[in-house]
Backbone bond lengths (Angstrom), bond angles and torsions (degrees), N, CA, C in turn:
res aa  C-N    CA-C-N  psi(-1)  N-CA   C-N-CA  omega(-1)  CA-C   N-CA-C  phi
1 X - - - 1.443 - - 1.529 110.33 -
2 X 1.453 108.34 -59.79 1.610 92.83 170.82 1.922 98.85 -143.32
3 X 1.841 90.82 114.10 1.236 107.28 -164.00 1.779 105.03 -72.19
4 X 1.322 107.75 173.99 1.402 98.57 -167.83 1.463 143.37 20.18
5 X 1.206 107.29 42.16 1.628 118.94 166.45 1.392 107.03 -111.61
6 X 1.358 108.02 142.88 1.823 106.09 158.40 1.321 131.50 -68.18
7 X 1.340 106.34 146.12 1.957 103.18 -172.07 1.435 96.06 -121.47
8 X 1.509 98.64 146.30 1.906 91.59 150.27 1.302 88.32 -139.16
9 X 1.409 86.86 135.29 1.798 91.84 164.21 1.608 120.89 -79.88
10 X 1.089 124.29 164.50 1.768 131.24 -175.21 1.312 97.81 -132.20
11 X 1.292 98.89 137.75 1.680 125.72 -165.18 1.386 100.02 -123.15
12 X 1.655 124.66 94.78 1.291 130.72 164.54 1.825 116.79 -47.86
13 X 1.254 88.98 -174.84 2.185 74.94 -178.91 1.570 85.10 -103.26
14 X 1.953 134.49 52.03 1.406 94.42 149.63 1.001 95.95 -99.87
15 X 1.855 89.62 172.93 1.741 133.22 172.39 1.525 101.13 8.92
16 X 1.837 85.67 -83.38 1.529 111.74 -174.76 1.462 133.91 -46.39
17 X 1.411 114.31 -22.85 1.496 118.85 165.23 1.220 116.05 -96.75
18 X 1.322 117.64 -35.88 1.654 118.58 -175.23 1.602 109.62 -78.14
19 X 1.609 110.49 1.24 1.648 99.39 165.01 1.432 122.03 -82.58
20 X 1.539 103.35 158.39 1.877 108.01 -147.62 1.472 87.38 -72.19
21 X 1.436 109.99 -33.09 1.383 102.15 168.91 1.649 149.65 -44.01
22 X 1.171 112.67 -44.93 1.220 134.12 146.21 1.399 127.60 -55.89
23 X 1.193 104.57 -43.34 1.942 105.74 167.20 1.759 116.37 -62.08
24 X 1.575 85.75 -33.18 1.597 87.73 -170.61 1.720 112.40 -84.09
25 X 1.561 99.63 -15.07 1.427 103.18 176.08 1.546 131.48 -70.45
26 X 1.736 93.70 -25.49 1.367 119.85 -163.98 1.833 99.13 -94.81
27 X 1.006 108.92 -33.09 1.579 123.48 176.64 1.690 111.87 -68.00
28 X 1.267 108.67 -42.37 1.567 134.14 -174.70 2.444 103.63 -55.07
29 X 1.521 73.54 -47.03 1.568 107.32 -161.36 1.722 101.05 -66.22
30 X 1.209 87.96 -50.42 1.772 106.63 -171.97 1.530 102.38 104.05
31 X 0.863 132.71 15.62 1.651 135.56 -174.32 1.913 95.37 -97.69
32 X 1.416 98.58 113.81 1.690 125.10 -171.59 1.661 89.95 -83.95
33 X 1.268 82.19 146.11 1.520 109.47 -171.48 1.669 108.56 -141.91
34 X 1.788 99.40 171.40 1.960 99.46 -168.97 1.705 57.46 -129.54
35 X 1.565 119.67 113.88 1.233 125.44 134.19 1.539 143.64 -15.86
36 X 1.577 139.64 118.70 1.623 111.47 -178.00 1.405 107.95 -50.92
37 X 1.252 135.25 -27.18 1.096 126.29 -168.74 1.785 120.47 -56.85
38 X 1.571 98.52 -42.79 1.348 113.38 -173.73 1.820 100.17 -94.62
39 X 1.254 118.66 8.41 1.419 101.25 164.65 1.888 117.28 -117.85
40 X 1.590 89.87 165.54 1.885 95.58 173.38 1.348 107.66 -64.48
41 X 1.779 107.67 126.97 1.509 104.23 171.69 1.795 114.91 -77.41
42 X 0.882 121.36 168.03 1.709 121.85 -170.52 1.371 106.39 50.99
43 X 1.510 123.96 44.73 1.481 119.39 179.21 1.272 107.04 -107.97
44 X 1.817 104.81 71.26 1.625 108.60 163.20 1.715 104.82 -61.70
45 X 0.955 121.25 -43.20 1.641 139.94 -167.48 1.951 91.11 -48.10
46 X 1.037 114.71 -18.33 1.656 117.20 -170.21 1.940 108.52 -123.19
47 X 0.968 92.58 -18.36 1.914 86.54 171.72 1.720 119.64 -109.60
48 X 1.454 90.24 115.43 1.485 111.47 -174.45 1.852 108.97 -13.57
49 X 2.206 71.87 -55.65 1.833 98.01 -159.23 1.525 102.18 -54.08
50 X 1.639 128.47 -26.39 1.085 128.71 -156.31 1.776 106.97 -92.24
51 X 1.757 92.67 -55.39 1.635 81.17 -164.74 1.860 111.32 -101.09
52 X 1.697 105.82 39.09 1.549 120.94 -172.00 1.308 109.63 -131.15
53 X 1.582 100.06 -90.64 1.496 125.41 176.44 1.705 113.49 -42.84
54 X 1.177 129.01 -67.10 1.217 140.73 -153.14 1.903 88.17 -65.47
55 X 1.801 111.91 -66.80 1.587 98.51 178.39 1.471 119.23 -62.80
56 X 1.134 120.30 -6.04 2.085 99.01 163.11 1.151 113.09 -88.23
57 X 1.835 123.51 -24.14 1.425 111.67 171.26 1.533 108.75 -74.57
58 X 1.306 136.28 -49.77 1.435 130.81 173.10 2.055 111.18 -43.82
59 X 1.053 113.83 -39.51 1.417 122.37 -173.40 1.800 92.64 -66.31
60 X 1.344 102.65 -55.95 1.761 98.10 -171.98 1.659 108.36 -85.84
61 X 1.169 147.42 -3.97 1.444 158.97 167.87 1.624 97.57 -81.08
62 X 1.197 122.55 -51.89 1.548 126.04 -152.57 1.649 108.77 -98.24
63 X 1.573 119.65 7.08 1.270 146.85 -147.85 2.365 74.00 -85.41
64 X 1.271 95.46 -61.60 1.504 96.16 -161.09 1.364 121.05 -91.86
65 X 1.195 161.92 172.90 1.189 133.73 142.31 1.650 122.19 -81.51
66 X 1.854 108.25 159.32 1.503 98.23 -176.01 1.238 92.33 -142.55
67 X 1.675 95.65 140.66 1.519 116.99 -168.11 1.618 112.87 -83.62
68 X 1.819 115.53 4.23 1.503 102.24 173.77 1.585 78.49 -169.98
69 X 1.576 82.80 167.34 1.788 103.59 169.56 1.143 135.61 -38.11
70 X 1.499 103.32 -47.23 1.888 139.59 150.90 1.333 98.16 -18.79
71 X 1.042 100.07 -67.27 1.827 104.44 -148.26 1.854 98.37 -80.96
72 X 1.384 123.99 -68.47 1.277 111.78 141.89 1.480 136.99 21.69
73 X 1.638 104.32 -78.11 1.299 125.33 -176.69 1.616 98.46 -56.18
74 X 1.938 101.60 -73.37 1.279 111.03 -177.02 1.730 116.47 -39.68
75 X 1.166 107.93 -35.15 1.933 89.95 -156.69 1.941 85.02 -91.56
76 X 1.658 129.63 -31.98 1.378 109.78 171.09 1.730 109.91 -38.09
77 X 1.330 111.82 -73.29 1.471 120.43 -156.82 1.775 105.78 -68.44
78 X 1.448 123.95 -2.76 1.305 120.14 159.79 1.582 112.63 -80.04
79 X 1.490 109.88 -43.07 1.689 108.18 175.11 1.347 116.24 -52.78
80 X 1.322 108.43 -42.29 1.775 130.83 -174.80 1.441 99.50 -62.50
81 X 1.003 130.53 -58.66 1.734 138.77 172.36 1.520 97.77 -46.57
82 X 1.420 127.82 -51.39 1.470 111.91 -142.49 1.982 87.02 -106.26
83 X 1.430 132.70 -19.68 0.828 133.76 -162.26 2.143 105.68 -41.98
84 X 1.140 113.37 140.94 1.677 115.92 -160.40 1.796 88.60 -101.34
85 X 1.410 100.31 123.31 1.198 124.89 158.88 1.834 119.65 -11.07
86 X 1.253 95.71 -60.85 1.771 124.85 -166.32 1.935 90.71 -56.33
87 X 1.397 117.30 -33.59 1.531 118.97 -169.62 1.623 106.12 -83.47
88 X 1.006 91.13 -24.90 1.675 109.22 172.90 1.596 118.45 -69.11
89 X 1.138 107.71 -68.98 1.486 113.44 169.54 1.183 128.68 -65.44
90 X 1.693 123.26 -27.60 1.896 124.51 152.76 1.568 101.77 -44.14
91 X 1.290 108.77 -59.24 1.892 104.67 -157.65 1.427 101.16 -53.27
92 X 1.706 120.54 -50.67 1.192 106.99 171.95 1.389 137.44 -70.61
93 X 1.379 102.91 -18.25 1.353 105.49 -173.78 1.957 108.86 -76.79
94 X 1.475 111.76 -22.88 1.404 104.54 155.41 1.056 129.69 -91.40
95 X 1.184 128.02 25.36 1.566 127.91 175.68 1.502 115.17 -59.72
96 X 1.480 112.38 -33.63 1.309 107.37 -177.69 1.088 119.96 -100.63
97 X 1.120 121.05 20.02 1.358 131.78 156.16 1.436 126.88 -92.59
98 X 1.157 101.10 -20.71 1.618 115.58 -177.89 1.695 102.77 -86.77
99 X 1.490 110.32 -35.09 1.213 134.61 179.26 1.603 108.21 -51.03
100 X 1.427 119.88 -60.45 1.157 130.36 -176.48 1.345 111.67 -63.21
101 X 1.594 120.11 -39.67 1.773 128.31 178.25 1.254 87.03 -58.67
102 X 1.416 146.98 -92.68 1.323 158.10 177.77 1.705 103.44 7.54
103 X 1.048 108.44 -67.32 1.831 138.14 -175.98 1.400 79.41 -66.53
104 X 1.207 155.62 -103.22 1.407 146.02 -136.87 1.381 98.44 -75.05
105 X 1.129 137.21 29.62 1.531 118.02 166.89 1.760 80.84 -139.47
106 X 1.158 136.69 13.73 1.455 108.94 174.80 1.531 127.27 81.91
107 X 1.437 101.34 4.02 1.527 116.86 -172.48 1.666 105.40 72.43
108 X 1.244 134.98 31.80 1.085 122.71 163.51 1.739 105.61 -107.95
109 X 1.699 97.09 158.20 1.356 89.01 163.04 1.121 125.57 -0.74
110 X 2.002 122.66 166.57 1.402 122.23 -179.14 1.405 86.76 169.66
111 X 1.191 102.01 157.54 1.601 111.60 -170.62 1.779 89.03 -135.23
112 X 1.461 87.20 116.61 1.874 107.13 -173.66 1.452 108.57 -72.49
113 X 1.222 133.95 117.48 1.650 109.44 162.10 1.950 91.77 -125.40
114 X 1.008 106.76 150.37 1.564 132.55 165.56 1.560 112.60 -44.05
């Protein structure tokens, strides 16, 4: 997605990241990480996936109604398939901007505008 840049991944405090397992996998790997420890817990306001990705798939999933889980399932993982690159790289490409509001408010709440 974006070749030769540096990544670190960020490890919210769930389950799934804060197991020793996963730390030790990611450590093992050499793949750098922002620890749960060192991040805001409930920081949708900071994950792409949270305050980007997730509302264009709900906006294009929630477009129709669906009469079961089935259908649901199917039209999520068709948006997810067709979802366009360009929506991908905005969410990240403002992360550090949202990052810095975060830092000037003290990690509390903050109301994001562009």
């Amino acid at each position: 997605m974006y070749k030769n840049r540096h990544w670190i991944f960020q490890q919210d405090s769930a389950p799934a990241h804060r197991a020793r397992s996963t730390q030790n996998w990611l450590t093992t790997h050499g793949i750098e990480f922002i620890g749960h420890e060192d991040w805001v817990s409930s920081s949708s306001d900071l994950n792409p996936l949270d305050y980007k990705i997730w509302q264009h798939l709900e906006e294009k999933i929630c477009a129709k109604p669906h009469q079961n889980l089935e259908s649901l399932r199917a039209s999520l993982a068709k948006a997810a398939a067709e979802i366009d690159m360009n929506v991908i790289r905005a969410a990240i490409d403002d992360w550090p901007r949202r990052l810095r509001a975060c830092i000037q408010n003290r990690g509390r709440h903050f109301k994001y505008c562009k």
